[in-house]
Structure formats: C-alpha cells, structure tokens
C-alpha positions in Angstrom: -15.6 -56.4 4.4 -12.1 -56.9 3.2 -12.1 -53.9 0.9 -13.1 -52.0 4.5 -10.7 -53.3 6.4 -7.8 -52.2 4.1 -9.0 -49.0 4.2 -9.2 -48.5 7.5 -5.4 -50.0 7.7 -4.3 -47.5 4.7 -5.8 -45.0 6.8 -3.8 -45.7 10.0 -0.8 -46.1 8.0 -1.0 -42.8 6.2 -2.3 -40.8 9.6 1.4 -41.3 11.5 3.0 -40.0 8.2 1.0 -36.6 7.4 1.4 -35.8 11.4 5.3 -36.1 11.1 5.3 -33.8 8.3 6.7 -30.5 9.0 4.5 -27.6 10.1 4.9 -24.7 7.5 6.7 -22.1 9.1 4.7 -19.2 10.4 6.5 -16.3 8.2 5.4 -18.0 5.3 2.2 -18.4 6.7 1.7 -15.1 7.3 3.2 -13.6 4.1 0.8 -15.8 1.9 -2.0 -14.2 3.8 -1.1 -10.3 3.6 -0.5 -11.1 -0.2 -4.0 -12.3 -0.7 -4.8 -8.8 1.6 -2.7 -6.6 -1.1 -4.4 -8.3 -3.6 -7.6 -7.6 -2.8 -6.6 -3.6 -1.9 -5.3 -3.7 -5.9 -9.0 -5.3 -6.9 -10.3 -2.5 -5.3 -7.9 0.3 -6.7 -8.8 -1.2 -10.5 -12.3 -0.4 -10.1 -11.7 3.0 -8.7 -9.5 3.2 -11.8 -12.1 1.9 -13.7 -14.6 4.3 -12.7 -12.6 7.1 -12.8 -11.5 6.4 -16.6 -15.2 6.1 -17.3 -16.1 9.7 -15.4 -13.3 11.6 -16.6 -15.1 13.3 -19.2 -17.9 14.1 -16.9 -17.3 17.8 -15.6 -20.8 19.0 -15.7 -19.1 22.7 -17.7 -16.6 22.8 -14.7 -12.9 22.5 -14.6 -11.1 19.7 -16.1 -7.8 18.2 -15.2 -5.9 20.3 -17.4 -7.5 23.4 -15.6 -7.0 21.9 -12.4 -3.9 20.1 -11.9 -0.2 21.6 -10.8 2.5 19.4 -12.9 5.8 20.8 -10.3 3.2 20.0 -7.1 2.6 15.8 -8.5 6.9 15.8 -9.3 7.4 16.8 -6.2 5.2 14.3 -4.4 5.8 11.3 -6.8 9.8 11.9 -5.7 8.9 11.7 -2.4 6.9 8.2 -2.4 9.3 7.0 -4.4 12.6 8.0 -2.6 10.2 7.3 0.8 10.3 3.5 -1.0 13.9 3.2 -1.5 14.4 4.3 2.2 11.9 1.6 3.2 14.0 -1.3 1.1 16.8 0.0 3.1 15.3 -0.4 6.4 14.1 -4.4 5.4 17.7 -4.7 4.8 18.8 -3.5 7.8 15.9 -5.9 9.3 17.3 -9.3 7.9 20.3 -7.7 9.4 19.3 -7.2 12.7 20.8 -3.6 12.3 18.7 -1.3 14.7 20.3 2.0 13.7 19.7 1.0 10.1 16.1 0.6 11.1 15.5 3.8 13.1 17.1 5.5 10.3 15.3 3.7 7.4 12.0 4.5 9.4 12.9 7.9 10.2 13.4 8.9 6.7 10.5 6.6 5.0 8.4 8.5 7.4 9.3 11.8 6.8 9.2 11.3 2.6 5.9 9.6 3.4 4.6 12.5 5.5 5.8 15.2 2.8 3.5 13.5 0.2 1.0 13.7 2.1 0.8 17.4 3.5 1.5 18.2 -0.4 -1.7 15.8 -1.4 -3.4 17.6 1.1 -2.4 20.8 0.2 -4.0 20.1 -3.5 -7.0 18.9 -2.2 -7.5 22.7 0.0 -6.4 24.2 -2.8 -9.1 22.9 -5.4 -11.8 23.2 -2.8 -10.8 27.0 -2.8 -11.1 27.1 -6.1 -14.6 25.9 -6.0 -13.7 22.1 -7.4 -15.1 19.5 -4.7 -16.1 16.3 -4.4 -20.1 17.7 -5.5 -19.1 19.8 -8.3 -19.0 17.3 -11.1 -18.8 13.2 -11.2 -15.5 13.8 -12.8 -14.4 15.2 -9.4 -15.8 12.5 -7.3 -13.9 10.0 -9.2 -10.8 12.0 -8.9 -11.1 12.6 -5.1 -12.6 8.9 -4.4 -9.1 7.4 -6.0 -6.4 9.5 -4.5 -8.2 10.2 -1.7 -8.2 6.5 -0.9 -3.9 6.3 -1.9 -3.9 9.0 0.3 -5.9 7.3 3.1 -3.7 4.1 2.7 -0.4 6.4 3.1 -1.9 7.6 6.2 -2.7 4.3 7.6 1.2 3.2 6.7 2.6 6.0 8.4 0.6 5.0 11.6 1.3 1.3 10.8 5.1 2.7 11.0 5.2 4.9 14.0 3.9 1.7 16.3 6.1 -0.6 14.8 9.2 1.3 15.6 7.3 1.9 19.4 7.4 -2.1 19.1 10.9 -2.7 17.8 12.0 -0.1 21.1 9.8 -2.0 23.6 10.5 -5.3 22.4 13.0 -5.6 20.5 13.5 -7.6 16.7 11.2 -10.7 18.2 10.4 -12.8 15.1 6.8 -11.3 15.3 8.0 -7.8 15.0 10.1 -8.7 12.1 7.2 -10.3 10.1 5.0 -7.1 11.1 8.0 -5.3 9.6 8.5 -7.0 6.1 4.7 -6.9 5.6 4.8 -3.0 6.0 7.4 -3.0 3.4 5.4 -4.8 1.2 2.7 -2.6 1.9 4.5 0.7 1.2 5.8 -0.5 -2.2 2.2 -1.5 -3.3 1.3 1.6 -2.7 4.2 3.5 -4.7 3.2 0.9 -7.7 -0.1 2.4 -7.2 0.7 5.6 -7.6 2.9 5.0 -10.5 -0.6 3.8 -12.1 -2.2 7.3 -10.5 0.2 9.8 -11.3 0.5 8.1 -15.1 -3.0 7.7 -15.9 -4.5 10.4 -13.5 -2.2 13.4 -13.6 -0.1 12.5 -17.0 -3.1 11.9 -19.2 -5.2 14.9 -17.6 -2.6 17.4 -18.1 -1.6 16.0 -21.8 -4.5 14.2 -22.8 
C-alpha cells in the first residue's frame, strides 16, 4: 500500500516537471523528419544501384554503354547540377538572411541549371530510343532507364517544388513556414547532386571506361 502510494506521489511530482519542459522547436521538428524522408529516397537509389550493377552485363547482343553513351553530353549536364547546387547554397544564404533579391536570384538561376539538365537527360533518352535502345531491348537498358530515369523524375519534382515556393515567398512573404519549406528544398537539391555524383561515376564513368 505504501510502496503504491509513493508511486503515485513520484508520479505527481515528476508530471508538473516534464510539462514545463520546453517544447522542441518546430524547425527542428521538421528537419529530423524530411532527413528520415531523404534517407529512405537514398535506400531506394542503392537498390536501383544495386540492380543495375547486377544487370549491366545483360545486353541480350544489343548495345552496351560504351556504344551508347555521349561523354561531352554527361559533362555538360553533371556542370549544370552541380553549378545549379552552388546557386541553391546561395539562395539558403540569402534565406537566413532574409535577402529576397538573393532569393529570386538564387532560384532563378538553380532553376534554369536545373532545367538545362534535364532537357539534355531528355534529350539522351530520345536519342537512344531512335537508335533502337529502349527500356524493352535488353535488362541492361531497363536498369539504366529505371535509375536515371527516377534522378531525373526527382529533378522534375524539385523544379516544381521550386517554382511554388517562390509563388509562396511572393504571396506571403519569408513566414517561418516558408523558410523551413525552403531549407528542406535545399537539402533536397543537394541529395540529389550527391546522387548523381554516384550516377555519373558508376553509371557513365565505368560504362564508357570499364
């Protein structure tokens, strides 16, 4: 009885102290939760790496990389993501600094790089097609288009993310919410340039000069 009652005085005791602790602040909050996001999108990417390092040899007598790949077209686009990233470090800067023309311009430019990558991936993907080299031809090609299609897909997605966050920051203005939104994009966008590093080395490096 005594050993209940103690508890239920500990209890009482205790229950006044947790509820004054400090709440965690919501941008922490939030940036713990889109890690475990990017996190799981990199989970993902290894086992579309995985299965494409498994299916590489698999051309079924078609084309390999070596026959298929443009070493000047990847430079060009690799340069563009990762200048697109510096842009998009400048523009978080310019965020914590509440520097709106530094954010327009960061944006601007982050989307244009971003946009050039993407009309040149494109432009690789119409180009093999033509050539005969799809998705069907050989598993070798469905691992290839599977993994930088979905890069490619995720680009996409950030440039839209972009384009209705600076609609936000024009409506709105830098509210705290806007901000967060902001900082996860740029953790987003440099995710996806380590990504390609990982791509463009494994992918396009090793198929050209296996």
């Amino acid at each position: 009885m005594n050993i209940a009652l103690e508890a239920d005085l500990l209890r009482r005791e205790l229950l006044p102290a947790a509820s004054a602790a400090p709440a965690v602040p919501k941008r922490i909050v939030v940036a713990y939760g889109f890690w475990i996001f990017l996190l799981s999108d990199i989970v993902m990417f290894a086992a579309l790496f995985a299965a494409y390092a498994v299916l590489v040899g698999a051309t079924a007598g078609g084309p390999n990389g070596a026959e298929l790949f443009s070493e000047r077209s990847v430079a060009i686009e690799t340069a563009c993501l990762l200048a697109s990233s510096y842009t998009c470090g400048l523009m978080s800067l310019a965020v914590r600094s509440r520097r709106r023309l530094g954010i327009y311009l960061g944006a601007v430019i982050t989307f244009a790089l971003g946009a050039a990558f993407l009309g040149l991936e494109l432009r690789e993907f119409a180009d093999m097609i033509a050539r005969g080299a799809t998705p069907q031809s050989s598993a070798f090609l469905s691992a290839f288009f599977t993994l930088v299609g979905s890069h490619g897909a995720h680009v996409t997605v950030g440039l839209i993310w972009l384009l209705v966050m600076m609609a936000q920051v024009a409506v709105t203005g830098l509210r705290p919410a806007v901000e967060r939104r902001l900082l996860c994009f740029s953790l987003f966008w440099h995710a996806l340039d380590i990504i390609w590093v990982s791509l463009f080395t494994v992918v396009y490096l090793m198929g050209v000069h296996p």
